[in-house]
C-alpha positions as CSV (number, residue, x, y, z in Angstrom):
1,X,0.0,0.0,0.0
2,X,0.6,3.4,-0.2
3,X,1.4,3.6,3.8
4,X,4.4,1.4,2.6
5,X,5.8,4.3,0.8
6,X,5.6,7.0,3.5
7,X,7.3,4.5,5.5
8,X,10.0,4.1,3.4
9,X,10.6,7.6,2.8
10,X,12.6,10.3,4.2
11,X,11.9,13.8,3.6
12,X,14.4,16.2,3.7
13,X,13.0,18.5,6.3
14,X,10.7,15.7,8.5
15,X,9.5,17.6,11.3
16,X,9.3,14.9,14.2
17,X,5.5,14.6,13.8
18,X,6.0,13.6,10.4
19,X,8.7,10.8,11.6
20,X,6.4,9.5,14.0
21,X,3.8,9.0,11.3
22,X,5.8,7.4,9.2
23,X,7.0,5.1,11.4
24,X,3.0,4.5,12.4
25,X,2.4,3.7,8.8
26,X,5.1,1.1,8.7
27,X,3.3,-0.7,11.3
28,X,0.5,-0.7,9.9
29,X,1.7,-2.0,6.4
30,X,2.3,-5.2,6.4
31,X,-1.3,-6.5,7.7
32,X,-2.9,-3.9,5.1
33,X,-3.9,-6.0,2.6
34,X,-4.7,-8.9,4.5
35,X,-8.5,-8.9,6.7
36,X,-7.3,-11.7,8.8
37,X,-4.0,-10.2,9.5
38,X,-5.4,-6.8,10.1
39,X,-7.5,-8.3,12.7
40,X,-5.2,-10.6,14.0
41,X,-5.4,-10.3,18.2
42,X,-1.4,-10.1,18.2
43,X,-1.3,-6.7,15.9
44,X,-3.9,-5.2,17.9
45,X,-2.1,-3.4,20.5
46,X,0.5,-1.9,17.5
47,X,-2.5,-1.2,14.6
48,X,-4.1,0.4,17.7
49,X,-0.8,2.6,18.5
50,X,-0.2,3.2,15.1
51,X,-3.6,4.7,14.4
52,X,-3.5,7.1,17.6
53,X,-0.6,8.4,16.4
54,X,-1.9,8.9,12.9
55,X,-5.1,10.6,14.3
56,X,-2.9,13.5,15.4
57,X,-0.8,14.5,12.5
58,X,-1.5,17.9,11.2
59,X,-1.4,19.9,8.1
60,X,-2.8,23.0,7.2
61,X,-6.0,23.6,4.3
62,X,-5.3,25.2,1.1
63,X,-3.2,27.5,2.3
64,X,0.3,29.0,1.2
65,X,1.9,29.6,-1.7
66,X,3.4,26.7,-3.3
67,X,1.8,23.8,-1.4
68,X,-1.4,21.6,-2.8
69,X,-4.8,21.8,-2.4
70,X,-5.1,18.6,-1.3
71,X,-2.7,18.7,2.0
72,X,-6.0,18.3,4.0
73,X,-4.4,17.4,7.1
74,X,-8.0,17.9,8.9
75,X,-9.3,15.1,6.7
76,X,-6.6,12.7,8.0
77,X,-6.5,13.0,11.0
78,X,-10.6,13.0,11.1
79,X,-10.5,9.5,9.1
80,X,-7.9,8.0,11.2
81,X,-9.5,8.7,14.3
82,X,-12.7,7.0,13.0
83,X,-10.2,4.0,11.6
84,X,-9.1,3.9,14.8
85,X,-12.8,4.1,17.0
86,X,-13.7,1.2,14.7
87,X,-10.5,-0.8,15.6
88,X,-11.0,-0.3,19.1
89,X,-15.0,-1.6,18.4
90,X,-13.6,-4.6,16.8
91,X,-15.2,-2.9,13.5
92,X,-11.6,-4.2,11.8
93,X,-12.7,-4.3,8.0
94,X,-14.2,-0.8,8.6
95,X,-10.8,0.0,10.1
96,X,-8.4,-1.5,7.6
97,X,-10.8,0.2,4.4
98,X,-10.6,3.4,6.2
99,X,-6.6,2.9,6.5
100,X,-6.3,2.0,2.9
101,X,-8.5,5.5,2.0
102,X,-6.0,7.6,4.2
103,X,-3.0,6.0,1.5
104,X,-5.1,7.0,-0.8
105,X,-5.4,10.5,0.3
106,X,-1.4,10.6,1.1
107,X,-1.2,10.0,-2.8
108,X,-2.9,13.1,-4.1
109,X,-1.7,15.0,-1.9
110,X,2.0,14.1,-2.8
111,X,1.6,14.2,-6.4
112,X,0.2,17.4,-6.4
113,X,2.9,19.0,-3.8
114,X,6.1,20.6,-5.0
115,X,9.3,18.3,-5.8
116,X,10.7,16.9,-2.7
117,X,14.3,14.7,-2.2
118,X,13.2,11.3,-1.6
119,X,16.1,8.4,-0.9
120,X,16.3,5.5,-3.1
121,X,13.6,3.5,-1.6
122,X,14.2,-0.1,-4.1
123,X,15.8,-1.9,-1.4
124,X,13.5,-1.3,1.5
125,X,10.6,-2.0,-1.3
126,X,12.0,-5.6,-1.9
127,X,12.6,-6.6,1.6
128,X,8.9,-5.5,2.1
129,X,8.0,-8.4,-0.4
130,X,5.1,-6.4,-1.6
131,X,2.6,-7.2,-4.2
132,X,3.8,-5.6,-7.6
133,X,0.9,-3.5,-8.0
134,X,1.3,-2.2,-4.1
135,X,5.3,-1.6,-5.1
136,X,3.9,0.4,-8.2
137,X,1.6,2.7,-5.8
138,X,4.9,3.3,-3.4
139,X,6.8,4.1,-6.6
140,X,4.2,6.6,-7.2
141,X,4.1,8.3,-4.0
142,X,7.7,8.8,-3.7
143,X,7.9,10.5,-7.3
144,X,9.9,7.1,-9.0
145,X,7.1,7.0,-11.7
146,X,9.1,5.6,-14.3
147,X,9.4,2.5,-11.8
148,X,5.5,2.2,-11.0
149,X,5.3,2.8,-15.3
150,X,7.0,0.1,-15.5
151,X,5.5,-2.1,-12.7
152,X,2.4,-0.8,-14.3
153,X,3.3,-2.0,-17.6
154,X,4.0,-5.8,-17.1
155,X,1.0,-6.3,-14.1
156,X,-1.9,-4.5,-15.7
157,X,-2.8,-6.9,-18.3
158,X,-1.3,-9.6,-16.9
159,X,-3.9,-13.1,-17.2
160,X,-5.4,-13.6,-13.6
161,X,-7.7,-16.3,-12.6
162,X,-9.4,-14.4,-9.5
163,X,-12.3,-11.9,-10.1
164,X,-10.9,-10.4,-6.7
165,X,-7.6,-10.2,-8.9
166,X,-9.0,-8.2,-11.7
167,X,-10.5,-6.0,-9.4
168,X,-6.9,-5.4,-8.2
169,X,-6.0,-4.8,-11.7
170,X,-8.5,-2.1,-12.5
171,X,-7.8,-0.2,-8.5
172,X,-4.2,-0.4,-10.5
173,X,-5.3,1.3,-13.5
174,X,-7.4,3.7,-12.1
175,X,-4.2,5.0,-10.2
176,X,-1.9,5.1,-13.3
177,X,-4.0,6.4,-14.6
178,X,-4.7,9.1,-12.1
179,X,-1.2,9.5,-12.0
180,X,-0.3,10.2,-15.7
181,X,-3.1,12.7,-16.0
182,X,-2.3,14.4,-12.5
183,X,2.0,14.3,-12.4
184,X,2.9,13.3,-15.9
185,X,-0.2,15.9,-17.7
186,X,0.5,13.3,-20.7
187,X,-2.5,12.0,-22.5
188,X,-0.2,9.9,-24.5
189,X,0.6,8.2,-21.6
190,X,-2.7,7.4,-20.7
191,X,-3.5,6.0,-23.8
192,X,-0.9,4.1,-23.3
193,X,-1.9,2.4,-20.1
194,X,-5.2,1.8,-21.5
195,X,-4.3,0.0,-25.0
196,X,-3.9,-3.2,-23.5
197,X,-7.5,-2.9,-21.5
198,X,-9.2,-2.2,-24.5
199,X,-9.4,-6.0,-25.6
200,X,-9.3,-7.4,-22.9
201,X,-12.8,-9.3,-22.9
202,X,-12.7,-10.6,-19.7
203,X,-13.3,-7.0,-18.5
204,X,-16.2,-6.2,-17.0
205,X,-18.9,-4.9,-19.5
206,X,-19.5,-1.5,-16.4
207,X,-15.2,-1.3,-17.1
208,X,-14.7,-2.2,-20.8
209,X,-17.2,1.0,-21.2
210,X,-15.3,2.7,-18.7
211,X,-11.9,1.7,-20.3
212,X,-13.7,3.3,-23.5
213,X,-14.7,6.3,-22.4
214,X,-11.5,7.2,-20.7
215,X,-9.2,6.3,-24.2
216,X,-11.7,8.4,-25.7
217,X,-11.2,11.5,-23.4
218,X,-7.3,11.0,-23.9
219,X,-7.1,11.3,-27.5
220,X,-9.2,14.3,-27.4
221,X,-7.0,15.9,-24.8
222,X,-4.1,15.0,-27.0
223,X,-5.5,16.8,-30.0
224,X,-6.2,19.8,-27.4
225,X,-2.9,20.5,-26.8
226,X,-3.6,21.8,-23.3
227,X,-0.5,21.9,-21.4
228,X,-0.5,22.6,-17.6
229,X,2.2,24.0,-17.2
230,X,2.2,27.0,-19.6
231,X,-1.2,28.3,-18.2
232,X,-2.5,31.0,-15.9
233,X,-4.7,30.9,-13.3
234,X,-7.3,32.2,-15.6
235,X,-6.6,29.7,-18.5
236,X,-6.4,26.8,-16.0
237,X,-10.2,27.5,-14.5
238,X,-11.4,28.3,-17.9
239,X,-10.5,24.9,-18.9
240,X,-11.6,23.2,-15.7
241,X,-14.7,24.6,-16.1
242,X,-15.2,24.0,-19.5
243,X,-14.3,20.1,-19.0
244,X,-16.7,20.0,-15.9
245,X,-19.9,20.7,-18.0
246,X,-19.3,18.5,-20.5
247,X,-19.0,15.8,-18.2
248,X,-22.6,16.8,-16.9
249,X,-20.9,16.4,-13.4
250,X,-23.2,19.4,-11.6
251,X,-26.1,18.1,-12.6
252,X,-26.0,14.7,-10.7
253,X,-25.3,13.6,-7.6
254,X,-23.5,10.3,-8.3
255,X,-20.1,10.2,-9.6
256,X,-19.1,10.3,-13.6
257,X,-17.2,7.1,-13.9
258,X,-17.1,7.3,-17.6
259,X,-15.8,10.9,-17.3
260,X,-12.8,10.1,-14.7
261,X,-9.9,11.4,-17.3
262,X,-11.9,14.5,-18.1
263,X,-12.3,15.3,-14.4
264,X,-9.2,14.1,-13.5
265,X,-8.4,16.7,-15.7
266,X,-10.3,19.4,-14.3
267,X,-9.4,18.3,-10.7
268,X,-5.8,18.5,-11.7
269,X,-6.3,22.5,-13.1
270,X,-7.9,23.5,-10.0
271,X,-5.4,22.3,-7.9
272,X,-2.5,24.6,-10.2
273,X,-4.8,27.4,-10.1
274,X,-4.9,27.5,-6.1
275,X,-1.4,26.3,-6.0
276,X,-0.3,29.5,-8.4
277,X,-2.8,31.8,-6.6
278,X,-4.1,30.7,-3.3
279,X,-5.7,33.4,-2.6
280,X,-6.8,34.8,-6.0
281,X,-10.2,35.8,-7.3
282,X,-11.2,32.5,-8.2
283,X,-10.6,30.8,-5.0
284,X,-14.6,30.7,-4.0
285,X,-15.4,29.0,-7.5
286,X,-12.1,26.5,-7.4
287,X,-13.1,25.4,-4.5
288,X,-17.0,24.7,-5.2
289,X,-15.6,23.3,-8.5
290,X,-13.1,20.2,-7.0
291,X,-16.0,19.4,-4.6
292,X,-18.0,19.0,-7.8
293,X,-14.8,16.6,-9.3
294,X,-14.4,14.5,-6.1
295,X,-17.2,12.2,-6.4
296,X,-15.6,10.9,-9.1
297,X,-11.7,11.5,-8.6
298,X,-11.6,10.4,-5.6
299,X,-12.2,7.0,-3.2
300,X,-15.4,6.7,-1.4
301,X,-14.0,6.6,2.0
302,X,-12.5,10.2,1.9
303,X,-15.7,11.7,1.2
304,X,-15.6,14.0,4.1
305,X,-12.6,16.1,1.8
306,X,-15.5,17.1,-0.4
307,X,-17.2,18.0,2.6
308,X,-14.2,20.1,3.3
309,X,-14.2,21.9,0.0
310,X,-17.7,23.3,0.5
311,X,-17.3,24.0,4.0
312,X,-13.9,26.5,2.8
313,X,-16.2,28.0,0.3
314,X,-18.9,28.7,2.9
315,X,-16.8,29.8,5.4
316,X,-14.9,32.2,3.5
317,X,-17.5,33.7,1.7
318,X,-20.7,33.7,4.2
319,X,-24.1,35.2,2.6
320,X,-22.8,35.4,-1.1
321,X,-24.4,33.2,-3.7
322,X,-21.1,31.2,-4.2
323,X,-21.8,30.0,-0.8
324,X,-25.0,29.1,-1.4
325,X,-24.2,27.4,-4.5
326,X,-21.7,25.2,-2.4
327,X,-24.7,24.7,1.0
328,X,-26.7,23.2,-1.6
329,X,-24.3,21.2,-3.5
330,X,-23.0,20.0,-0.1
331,X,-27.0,19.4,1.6
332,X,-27.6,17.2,-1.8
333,X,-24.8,15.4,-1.9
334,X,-24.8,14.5,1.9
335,X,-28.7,13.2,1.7
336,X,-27.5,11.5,-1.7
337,X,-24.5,9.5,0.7
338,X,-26.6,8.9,3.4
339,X,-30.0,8.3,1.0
340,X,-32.4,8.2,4.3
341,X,-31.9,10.8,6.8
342,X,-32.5,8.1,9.5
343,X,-29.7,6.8,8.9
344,X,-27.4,10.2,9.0
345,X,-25.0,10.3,12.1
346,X,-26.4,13.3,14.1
347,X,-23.2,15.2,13.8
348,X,-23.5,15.0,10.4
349,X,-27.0,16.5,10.9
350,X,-25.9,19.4,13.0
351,X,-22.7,20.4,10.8
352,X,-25.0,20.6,7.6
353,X,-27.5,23.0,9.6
354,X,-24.8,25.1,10.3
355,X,-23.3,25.7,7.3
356,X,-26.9,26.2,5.4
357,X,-27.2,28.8,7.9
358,X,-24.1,30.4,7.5
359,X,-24.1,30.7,3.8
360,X,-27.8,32.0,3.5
361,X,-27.0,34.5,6.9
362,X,-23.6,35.6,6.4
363,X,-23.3,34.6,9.8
């Protein structure tokens, strides 16, 4: 997993927090992928160490020049403290799925953050005796994407027996693919990591489509010749925008699946335009705009960051109609998750009457 990665990696200013969590992470690794591990009454007193300490680490929210918009240390420390209050209730497959998001999270925001000097990490990887495609997604983290490329390359369309393989395979290709579209900005690339899926029969008829849809995004975003790095803020959320209503994304509730190059895109654009201008004219719209990407971007677990995005934009801009575009994307999308307010935790409840409030009152 992911957590593997951070492990493994040095940074070359780690505050002792950080270090802490790192080594938290390496605990936690090994019995990741493995329910029975994971629950194992031997780990429990280190998974339930490990997760403390990962329930404290901080980071701040959008904030500073330079850093991404998706260092949401809030969000972390939230989901590990619930991975960790479900340990503790011997809710362990709750646990380890909310662990596995937090990787998840540690992966966007990485990608997204300016270059850092991470050590050669192929030796500690080996002696981990990971799976390939978890060595591709430590790789990834630590900025070695040529390795996790090639990783990628040889496991992806590999023949597997197991349906619970495939379903490996395609978590796999949804995160090379993430990563070519949100580090490399290289629709070739993403064409070629799909090429092999698109005959591959065995697939899926919901991810053959899926497959399709996504090759087809990438050759129009070849012919675009949009590239990242040359833009402005002001070119970057004209695109994003332009690339979120064609997906139709605003005017659902449910994720795009078919769509998840286009708003990978999109995502990606936002993320450069609050990273070149944090606290530019477009912030309020930026922000409403990647809560409208994440349902589909993004791993169901860490659903609470989309809450976060609309909570910024309320927050910041109380009583203005941005805000109240956000209060109601967030109040539909929160009875959409929880489908039957019965079933919605009453803290979930009070923070959604709050911030309806505050964005209609300006108070």
């Amino acid at each position: 997993m992911l957590s593997a990665l951070l492990s493994a990696v040095v940074l070359s200013q780690a505050s002792p927090s950080m270090k802490d969590s790192f080594d938290a992470l390496a605990t936690v690794t090994p019995w990741l992928s493995s329910p029975d591990a994971f629950r194992d009454p031997q780990h429990h007193e280190d998974v339930a160490r490990a997760l403390d300490m990962l329930s404290k680490l901080k980071h701040p929210f959008l904030r500073g020049s330079g850093t991404s918009s998706t260092s949401v240390a809030k969000l972390f420390g939230t989901q590990a403290t619930w991975a960790k209050e479900d340990f503790l209730a011997r809710k362990t497959e709750s646990a380890r799925y909310r662990t596995r998001g937090l990787a998840q999270l540690c992966l966007g925001c990485h990608l997204r953050e300016p270059t850092r000097d991470f050590v050669d990490v192929q030796k500690r990887v080996d002696r981990m005796v990971l799976p390939p495609l978890q060595k591709a997604e430590l790789f990834a983290l630590t900025r070695q994407v040529d390795r996790a490329l090639d990783v990628w390359g040889k496991e992806l369309g590999r023949a597997v027996r197991l349906d619970s393989e495939l379903y490996e395979q395609l978590d796999g290709l949804r995160l090379a693919v993430g990563v070519a579209v949100r580090l490399r900005d290289d629709p070739k690339l993403v064409q070629r990591l799909l090429a092999p899926q698109l005959f591959r029969f065995e697939l899926p008829g919901f991810a053959l489509r899926e497959v399709e849809s996504w090759n087809k995004d990438a050759v129009a975003w070849e012919k675009d010749r949009f590239g990242l790095a040359e833009q402005t803020p002001t070119t970057l959320m004209a695109r994003a925008r332009s690339l979120i209503e064609s997906t139709g994304a605003e005017d659902t509730e449910a994720a795009v699946p078919e769509r998840y190059v286009a708003l990978l895109r999109a995502a990606s654009y936002l993320d450069e335009a609050l990273r070149q201008a944090p606290d530019g004219p477009y912030r309020a719209e930026a922000l409403y705009l990647l809560g409208v990407t994440h349902p589909t971007v993004a791993d169901s677990p860490l659903w609470q960051l989309e809450w976060m995005y609309f909570e910024a934009c309320i927050r910041e801009n109380p009583g203005t109609p941005i805000a109240q575009t956000c209060a109601q994307r967030l109040k539909d999308r929160t009875w959409f998750i929880w489908h039957k307010g019965a079933d919605m935790p009453a803290a979930t409840w009070a923070g959604l009457a709050e911030l309806l409030w505050t964005a209609k009152s300006g108070r």
